[in-house]
VOKE-437160 format. One record per atom (N, C-alpha, C): residue in three letters; x, y, z. Coordinates in steps of 0.2 Angstrom, whole numbers, plus 2048, in hexadecimal, padded with zeros to 3 digits. Atoms other than C-alpha are relative to their C-alpha. Example, Ala and Ser with C-alpha at 12.3 -4.5 7.8 and 13.67 -1.06 7.14 Angstrom:
2
ALA8047FA800;ALA83E7EA827;ALA804806800;SER7FC7FA7FF;SER8447FB824;SER7FC805803;
This chain:
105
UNK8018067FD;UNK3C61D4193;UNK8037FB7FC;UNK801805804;UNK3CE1C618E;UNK7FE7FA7FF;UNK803807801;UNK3CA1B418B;UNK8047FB801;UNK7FC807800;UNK3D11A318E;UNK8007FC7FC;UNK7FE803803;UNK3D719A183;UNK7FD7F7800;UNK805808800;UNK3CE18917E;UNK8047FA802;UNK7FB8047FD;UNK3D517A183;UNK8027FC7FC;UNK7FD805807;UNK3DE16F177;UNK8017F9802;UNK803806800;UNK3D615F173;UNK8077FB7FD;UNK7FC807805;UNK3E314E16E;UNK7FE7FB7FF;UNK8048047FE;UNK3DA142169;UNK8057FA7FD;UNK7FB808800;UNK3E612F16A;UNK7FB7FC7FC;UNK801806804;UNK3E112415C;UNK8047FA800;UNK801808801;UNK3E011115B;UNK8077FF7FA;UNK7FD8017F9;UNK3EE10915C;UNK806806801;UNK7FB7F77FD;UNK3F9117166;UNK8077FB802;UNK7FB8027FE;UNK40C110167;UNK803806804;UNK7FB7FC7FD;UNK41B117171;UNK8058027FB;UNK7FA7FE803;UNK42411B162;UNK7FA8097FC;UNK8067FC802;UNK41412815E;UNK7FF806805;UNK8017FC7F7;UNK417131172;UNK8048057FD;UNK7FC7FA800;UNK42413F16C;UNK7FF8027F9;UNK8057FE802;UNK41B14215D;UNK7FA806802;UNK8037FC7FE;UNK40C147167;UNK801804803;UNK7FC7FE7FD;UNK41414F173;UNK8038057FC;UNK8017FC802;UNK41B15B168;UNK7FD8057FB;UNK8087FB802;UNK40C16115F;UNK7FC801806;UNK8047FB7F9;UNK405164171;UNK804803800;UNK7F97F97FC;UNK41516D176;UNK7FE8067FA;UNK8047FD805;UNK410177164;UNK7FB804800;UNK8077FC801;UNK3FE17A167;UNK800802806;UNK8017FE7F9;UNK40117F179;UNK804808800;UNK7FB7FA804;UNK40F18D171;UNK7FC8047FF;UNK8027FC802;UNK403193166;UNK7FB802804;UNK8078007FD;UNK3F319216E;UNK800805808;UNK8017FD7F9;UNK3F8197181;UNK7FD7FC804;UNK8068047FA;UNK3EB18A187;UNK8037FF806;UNK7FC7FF7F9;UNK3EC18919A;UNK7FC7F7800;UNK803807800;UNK3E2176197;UNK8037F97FB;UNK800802805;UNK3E616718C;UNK7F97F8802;UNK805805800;UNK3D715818A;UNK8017FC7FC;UNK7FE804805;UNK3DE14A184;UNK7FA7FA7FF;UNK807802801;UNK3CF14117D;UNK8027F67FF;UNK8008067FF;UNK3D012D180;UNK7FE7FA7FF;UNK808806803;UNK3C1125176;UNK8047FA7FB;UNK7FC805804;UNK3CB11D167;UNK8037FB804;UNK7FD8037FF;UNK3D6115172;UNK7F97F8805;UNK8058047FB;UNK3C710E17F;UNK7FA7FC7FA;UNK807804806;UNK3BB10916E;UNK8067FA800;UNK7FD806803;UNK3CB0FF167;UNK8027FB807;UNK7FD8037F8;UNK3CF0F717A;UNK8068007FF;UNK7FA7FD7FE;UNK3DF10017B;UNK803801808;UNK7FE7FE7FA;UNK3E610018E;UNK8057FD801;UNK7FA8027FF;UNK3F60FE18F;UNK809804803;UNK7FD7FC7FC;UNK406105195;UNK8068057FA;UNK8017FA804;UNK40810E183;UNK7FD806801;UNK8057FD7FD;UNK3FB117188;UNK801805805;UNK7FE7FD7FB;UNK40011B198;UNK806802800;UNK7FC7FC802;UNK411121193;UNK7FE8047FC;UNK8047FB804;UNK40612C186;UNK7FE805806;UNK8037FC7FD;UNK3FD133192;UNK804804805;UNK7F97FE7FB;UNK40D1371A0;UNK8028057FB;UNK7FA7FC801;UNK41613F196;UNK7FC8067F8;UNK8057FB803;UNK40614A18C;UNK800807806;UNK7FF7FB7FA;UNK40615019C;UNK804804803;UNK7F97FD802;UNK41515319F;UNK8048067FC;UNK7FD7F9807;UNK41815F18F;UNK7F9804801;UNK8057FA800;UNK407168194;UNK802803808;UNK7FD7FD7FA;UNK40E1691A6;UNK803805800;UNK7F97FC801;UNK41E16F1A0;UNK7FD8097FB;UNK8027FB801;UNK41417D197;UNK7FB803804;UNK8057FC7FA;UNK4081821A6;UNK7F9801800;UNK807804801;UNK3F917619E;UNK7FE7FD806;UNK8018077FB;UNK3F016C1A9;UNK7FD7FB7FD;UNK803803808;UNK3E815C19E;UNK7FB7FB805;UNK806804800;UNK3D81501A1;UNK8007FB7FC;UNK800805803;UNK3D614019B;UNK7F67FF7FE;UNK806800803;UNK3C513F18F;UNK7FD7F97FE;UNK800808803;UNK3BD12E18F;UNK8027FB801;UNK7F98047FE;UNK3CA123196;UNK7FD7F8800;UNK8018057FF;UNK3BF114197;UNK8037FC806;UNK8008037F9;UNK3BF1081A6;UNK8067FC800;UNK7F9805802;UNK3CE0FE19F;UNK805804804;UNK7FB7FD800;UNK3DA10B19E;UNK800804809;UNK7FF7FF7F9;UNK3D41131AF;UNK8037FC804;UNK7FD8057FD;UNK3D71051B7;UNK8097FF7FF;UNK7F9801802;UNK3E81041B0;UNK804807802;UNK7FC7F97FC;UNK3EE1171B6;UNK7FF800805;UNK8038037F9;UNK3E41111C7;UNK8087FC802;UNK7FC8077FD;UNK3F11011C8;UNK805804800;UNK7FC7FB800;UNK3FE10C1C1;UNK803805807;UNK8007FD7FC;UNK3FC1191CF;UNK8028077FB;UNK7FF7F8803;UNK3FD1281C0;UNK7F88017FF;UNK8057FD801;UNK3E912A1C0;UNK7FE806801;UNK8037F97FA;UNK3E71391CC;UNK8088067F9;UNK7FB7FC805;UNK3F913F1C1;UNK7FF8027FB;UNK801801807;UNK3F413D1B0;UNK7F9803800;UNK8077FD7FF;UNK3E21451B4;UNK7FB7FB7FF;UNK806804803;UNK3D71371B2;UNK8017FA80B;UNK8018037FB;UNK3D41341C6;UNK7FA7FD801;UNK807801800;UNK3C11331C3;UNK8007FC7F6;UNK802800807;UNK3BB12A1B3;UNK7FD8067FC;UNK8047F8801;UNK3B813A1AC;UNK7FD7FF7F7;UNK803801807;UNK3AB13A19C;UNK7FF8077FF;UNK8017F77FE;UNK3AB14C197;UNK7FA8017FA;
């Protein structure tokens, strides 16, 4: 029998630029290698404590996805506070990015 593989947590700390996105992006590409994980939960509380919602952010999260898609993750957004939903809402990448529902896990 085997087991599933855990799902690999990223947690985006306060403040999150675009020069920090391909960075993270290749340490998930990385832990997704070694790991296997078939999930990634990128965890959104720092950003939502410090009032982060912006289109840093929202290029973070695209293109997180993006490199966990490309591995054959699927990713969740943890936390996201009402800011930034809103802002993947107006965007129209909420449902994309995994954060269609305010989801508090």
């Amino acid at each position: 029998m085997t087991t599933r593989p855990e799902p690999i947590v990223v947690r985006l700390a306060a403040p999150l630029t675009r020069a920090q996105v391909p960075q993270l992006c290749e340490h998930l590409r990385g832990q997704l290698e070694l790991t296997g994980a078939v999930e990634v939960i990128v965890d959104a509380l720092a950003l939502h404590h410090a009032g982060q919602a912006d289109f840093a952010v929202v290029d973070a999260l695209a293109r997180l996805r993006l490199t966990a898609r490309r591995a054959g993750a699927g990713t969740r957004i943890r936390d996201p506070g009402p800011a930034l939903v809103r802002l993947l809402q107006l965007t129209g990448l909420a449902e994309a990015v995994g954060a269609a529902e305010a989801e508090v896990l």
